[in-house]
N, C-alpha and C positions, 0 to 999 in steps of 0.2 A: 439316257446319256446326260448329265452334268456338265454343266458349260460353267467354268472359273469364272471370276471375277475381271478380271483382264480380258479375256476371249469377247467377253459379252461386252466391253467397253470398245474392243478394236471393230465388233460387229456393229456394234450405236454406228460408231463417227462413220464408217465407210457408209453406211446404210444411207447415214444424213447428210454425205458428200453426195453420191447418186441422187438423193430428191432434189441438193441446189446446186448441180453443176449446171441448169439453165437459167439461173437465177443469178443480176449481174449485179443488183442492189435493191430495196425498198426503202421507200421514203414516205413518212408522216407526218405530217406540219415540217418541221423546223430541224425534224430528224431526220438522219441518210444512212443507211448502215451499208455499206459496202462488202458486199460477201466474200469475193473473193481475195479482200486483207483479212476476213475473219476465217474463212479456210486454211488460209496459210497459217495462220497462225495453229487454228485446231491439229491441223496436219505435223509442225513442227512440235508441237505438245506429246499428239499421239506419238511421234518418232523417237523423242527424246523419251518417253516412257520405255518403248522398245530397247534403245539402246542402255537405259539403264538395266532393265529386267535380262539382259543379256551379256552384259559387261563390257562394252563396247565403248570405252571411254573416247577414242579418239574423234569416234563418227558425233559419241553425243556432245564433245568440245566444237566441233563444226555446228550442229544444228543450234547449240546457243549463240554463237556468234550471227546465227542468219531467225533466230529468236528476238535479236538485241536490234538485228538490221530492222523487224518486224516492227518492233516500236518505237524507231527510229520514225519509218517513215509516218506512222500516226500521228505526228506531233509537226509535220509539213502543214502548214498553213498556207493558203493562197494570199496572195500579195494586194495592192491596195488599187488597181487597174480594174474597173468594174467588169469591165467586156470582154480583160485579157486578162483570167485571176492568176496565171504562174509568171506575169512580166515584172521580171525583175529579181524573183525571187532565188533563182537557181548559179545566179551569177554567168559566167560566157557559152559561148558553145565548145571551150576547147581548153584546157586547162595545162596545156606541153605534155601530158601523158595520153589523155583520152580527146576525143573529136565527138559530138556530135553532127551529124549531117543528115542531108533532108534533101529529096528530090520531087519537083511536084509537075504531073501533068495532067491532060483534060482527061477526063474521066468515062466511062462508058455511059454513063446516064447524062443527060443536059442538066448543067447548075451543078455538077461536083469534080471533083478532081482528085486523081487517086497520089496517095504522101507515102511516100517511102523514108521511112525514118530508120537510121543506124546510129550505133556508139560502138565504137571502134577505138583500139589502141594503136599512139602513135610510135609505140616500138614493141612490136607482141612477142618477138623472141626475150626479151628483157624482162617486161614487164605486160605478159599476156591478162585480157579480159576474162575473168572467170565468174561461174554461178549465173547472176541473173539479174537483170537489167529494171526499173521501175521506172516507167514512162510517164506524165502527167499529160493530161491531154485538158483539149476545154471539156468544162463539168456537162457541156450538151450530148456527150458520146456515150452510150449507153454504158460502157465500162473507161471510164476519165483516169483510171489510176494502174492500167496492166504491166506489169509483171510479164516480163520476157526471157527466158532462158539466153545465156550466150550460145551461138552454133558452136560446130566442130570447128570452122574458121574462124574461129575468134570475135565473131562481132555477131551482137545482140541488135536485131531488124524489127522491124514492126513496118506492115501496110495497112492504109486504112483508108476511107473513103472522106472527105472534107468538102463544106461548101464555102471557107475562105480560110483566109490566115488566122490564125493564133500564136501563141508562143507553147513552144513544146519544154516541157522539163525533164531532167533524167537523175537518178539516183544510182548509183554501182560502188560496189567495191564496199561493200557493208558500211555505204554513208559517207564514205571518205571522196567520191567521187559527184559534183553539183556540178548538174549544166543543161544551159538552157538554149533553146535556138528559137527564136521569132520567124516563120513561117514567110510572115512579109518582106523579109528582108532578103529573100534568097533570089539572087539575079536573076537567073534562068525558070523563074518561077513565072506562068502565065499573068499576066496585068490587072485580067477579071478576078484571079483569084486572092491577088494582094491587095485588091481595093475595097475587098466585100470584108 
């Protein structure tokens, strides 16, 4: 059997998606590579190859615009807050279209607290959330940078586990959408967890 030139390229990439789907980053000195913006990216590469080799121009006009979104987010730098590197950066948590919001209670282990974070549209018949959300989180969480799908109801969730406040950042809407919500700021948020 003969296996094309293509075939054996869609075999590589799936191949070396399966060795680093547990793989959330590697870091040496001064370098961090972040795997899962470099998947997406290999993934959107591979797609748009398919869509060309098949003639599918509309799906491959979609996958460059979430290509463009891809290198959009690589050029986010953390802000100038040692402790809180997204404060500031993302501008409010609510922009008249889109909300960011955050719920935070004690947590099942002692010393953490489990964070319910959404981004949400403030008119989804209008102007609904679609594709996929990029959260920033503090750089101490094993993946600081995920990438959320929106649900079927419209709002793109993330739970996670925290031992204080930070400031959260979000990206949607291929870049057009910045916002950021400070963790400590949220009223109903535990005492211990906004002091730490």
């Amino acid at each position: 059997m003969l296996i094309d030139e293509k075939t054996l390229l869609y075999l590589g990439v799936a191949g070396g998606l399966l060795l680093l789907k547990d793989v959330k980053s590697l870091a040496y000195g001064d370098l961090k590579l972040e795997f899962d913006q470099k998947i997406e990216q290999v993934r959107v590469a591979a797609e748009n190859a398919q869509a060309a080799a098949t003639g599918q121009g509309g799906k491959l006009e979609h996958e460059r615009s979430q290509s463009e979104a891809v290198k959009l987010l690589d050029q986010v730098l953390p802000g100038s807050v040692p402790d809180d590197p997204w404060k500031g950066v993302f501008g409010q948590s609510g922009d008249g279209s889109r909300k960011l919001e955050a719920k935070v209670i004690q947590g099942a282990n002692p010393g953490y607290y489990r964070v319910y974070l959404r981004l949400r549209s403030l008119n989804p018949e209008a102007n609904p959330l679609k594709g996929s959300v990029q959260f920033f989180l503090h750089d101490t969480f094993a993946n600081p940078r995920p990438v959320v799908a929106v649900g079927p109801n419209g709002i793109a969730e993330l739970t996670l586990d925290a031992w204080g406040a930070f400031t959260v950042g979000a990206i949607a809407d291929s870049g057009l959408t910045r916002l950021e919500l400070d963790l400590a700021e949220i009223e109903e948020a535990p005492s211990s967890f906004k002091s730490l």
